[in-house]
N, C-alpha and C positions, 0 to 999 in steps of 0.2 A: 780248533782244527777238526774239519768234515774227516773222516775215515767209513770204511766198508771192512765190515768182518767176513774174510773168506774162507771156505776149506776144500781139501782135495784128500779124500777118503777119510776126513779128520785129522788133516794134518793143517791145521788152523793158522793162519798169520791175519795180523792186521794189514790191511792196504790205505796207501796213503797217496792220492791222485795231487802230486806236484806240477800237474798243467793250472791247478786253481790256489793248492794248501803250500804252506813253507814250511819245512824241519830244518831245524841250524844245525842238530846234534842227533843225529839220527840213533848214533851207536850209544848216549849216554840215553835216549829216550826208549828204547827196542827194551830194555830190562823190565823197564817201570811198564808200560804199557800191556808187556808181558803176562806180568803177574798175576798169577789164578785167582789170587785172594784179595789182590788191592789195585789191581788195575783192569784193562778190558777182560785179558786172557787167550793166549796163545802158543805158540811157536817159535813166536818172531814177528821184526816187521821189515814190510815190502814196501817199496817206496816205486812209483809210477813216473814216471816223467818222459819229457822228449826226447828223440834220437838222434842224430846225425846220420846214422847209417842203418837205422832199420825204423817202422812204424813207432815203437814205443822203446822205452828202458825200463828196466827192472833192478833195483839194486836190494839186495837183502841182508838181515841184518840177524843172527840165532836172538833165543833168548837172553842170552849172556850178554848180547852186547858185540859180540863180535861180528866180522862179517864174512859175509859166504857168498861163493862166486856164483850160484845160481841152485833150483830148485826146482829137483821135477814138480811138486805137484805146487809150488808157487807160480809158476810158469802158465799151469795151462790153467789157474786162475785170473792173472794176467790178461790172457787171450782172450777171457770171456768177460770181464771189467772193461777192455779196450775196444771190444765192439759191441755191449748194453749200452754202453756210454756216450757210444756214437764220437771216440776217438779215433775208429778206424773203419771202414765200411764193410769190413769182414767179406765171406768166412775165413777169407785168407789172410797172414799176416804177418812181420816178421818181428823178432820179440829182441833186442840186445841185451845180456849178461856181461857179465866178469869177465863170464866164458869162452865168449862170442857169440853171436846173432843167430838165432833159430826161430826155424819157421813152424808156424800152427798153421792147422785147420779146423776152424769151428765147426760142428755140427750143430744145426740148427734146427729148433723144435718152435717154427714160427719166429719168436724174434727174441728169443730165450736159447743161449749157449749151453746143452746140457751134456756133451761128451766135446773132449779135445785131442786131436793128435800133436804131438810135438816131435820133429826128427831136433834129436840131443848128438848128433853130429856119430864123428868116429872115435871109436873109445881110447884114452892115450894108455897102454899098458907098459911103456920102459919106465922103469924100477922108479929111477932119479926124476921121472917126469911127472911121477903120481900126485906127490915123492916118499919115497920112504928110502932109508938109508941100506935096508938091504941088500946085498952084496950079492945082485944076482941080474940078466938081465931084464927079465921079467919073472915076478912071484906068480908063480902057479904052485899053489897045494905047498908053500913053501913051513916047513915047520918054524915055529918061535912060541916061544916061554912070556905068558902073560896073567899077572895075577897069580902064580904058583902052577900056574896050569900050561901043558901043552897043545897050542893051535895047527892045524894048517890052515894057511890064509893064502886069497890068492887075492892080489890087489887089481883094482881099476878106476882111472880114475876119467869121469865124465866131466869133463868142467872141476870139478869137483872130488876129493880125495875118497876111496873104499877100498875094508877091507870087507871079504864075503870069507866065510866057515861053513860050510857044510859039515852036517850033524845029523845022527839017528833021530835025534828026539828034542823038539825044541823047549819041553817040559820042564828038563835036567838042566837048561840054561839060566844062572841067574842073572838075569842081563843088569838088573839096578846094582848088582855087585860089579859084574863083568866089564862091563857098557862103560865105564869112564875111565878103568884101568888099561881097556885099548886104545880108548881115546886121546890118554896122553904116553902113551908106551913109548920109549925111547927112538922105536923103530919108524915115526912117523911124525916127521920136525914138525906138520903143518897141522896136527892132530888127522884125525881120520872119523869117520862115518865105518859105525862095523854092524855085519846084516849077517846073523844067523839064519842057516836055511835047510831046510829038508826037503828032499828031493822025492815027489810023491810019481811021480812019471815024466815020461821025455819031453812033456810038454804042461807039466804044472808042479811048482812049487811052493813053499810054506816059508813067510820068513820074519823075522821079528827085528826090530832093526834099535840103534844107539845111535841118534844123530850130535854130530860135536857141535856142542855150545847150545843144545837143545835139553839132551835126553832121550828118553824114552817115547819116542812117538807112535802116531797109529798107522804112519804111512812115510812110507821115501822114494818119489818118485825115480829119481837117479839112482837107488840105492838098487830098484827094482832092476833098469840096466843095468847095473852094474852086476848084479848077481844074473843075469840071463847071459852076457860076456862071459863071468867066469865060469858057470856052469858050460859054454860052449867049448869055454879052452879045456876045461879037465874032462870033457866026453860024458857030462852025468845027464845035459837035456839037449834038445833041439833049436832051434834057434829061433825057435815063435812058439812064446810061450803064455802063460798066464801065470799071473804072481800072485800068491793069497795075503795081502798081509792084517794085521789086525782092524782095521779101516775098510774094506773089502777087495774086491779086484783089478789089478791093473796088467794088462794086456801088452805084451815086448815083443818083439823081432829086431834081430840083429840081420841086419841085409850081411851077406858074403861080402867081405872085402870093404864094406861101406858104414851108415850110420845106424844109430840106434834108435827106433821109432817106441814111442807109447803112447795108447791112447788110453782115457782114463775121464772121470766126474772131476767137474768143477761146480763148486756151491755158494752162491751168496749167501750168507747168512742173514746181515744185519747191518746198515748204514747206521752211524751215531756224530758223534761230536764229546771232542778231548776235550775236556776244561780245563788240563793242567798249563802251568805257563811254559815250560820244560816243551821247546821245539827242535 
């Protein structure tokens, strides 16, 4: 099985181009292939194939095995695998998820995709649509007890479920402690994505993120909007921002009333080939 090792500020997934390669078991294969120390190593795996209603599909899969309805920075990897490859004639494109169907714009450095915009549509924020079972219509700055500790969390969910925490100091955060005990917290039937953040000005923030069924990664593309939404709803930044996360920078604007735009690096890494029999 042909694969491509790709990343988006170091948030690393395997890609698997199903216009050519077969996977029978995607979610028993996404573990193994995973693994830092016995298999390629990543994130996760992304799986390429045909659309009905948009240029390409995108299906993803965490490390665990599970699957996840879509990925900022898998996405705008995506976009740039689907026009190197001369599956789509770029720079424009439309990408389908879990989600629904979103559009890129490639930036083109000759014939090399080396920044991408993705609109990640409009953010859904009612409580039960996230979902969490909080008893509220929308969580903003809402308090709840996690790990022995008191949060406020304010949820949003892009495609995909977050909780954002704003915080002094992202130092004092143990996230490998933290990080899985929000992740499966009572308060969030479908697990959640949780993004500590500090808020350095109206228009840049700092943030370290827990993705579910991952870990501890270096980047979260969705995680980024999601945290530029709730920073807009609780009055802490503006609404075109820059997000620092460990992996480096990704660039957000929440249009008024509309969708959530990012633009951000997309990186091949490494074409290979999977010798296991496990597709």
């Amino acid at each position: 099985m042909k694969f491509t090792k790709m990343h988006g500020l170091g948030n690393d997934y395997v890609f698997v181009d199903l216009h050519t390669e077969t996977v029978t078991d995607p979610a028993a294969l996404a573990p193994i292939i995973a693994d830092r120390n016995t298999g390629i190593g990543s994130d996760g795996l992304i799986l390429l194939g045909p659309s009905e209603m948009a240029d390409v599909r995108m299906e993803m899969f965490n490390a665990d095995g599970s699957r996840s309805e879509m990925c900022g920075n898998g996405i705008r990897c995506v976009a740039k695998y689907a026009v190197e490859h001369a599956l789509v004639p770029g720079p424009e494109l439309t990408i389908e998820t879990d989600a629904g169907v979103h559009a890129a714009l490639c930036n083109m450095r000759g014939s090399i995709v080396d920044f991408v915009r993705i609109d990640l549509g409009v953010p859904v924020l009612t409580a039960a649509d996230v979902p969490t079972t909080i008893e509220t219509d929308q969580v903003i700055d809402h308090p709840i007890h996690v790990g022995g500790e008191c949060f406020e969390v304010t949820c949003v969910s892009m495609g995909n479920p977050h909780a954002v925490v704003f915080v002094g100091n992202l130092g004092a955060i143990d996230l490998a402690t933290i990080g899985p005990a929000f992740e499966c917290a009572r308060e969030f039937p479908n697990r959640i994505n949780v993004h500590f953040v500090c808020v350095d000005g109206r228009d840049h923030v700092t943030m370290r993120t827990w993705e579910r069924g991952s870990g501890i990664t270096r980047a979260c593309g969705s995680g980024a909007c999601a945290v530029c939404v709730a920073g807009v709803l609780t009055g802490r930044i503006d609404r075109k921002i820059v997000a620092t996360l460990p992996g480096g920078d990704l660039a957000i604007e929440w249009k008024e009333g509309g969708s959530v735009f990012m633009w951000g690096p997309a990186v091949e890494v490494f074409p290979g080939s999977w010798p296991h029999s496990l597709r």
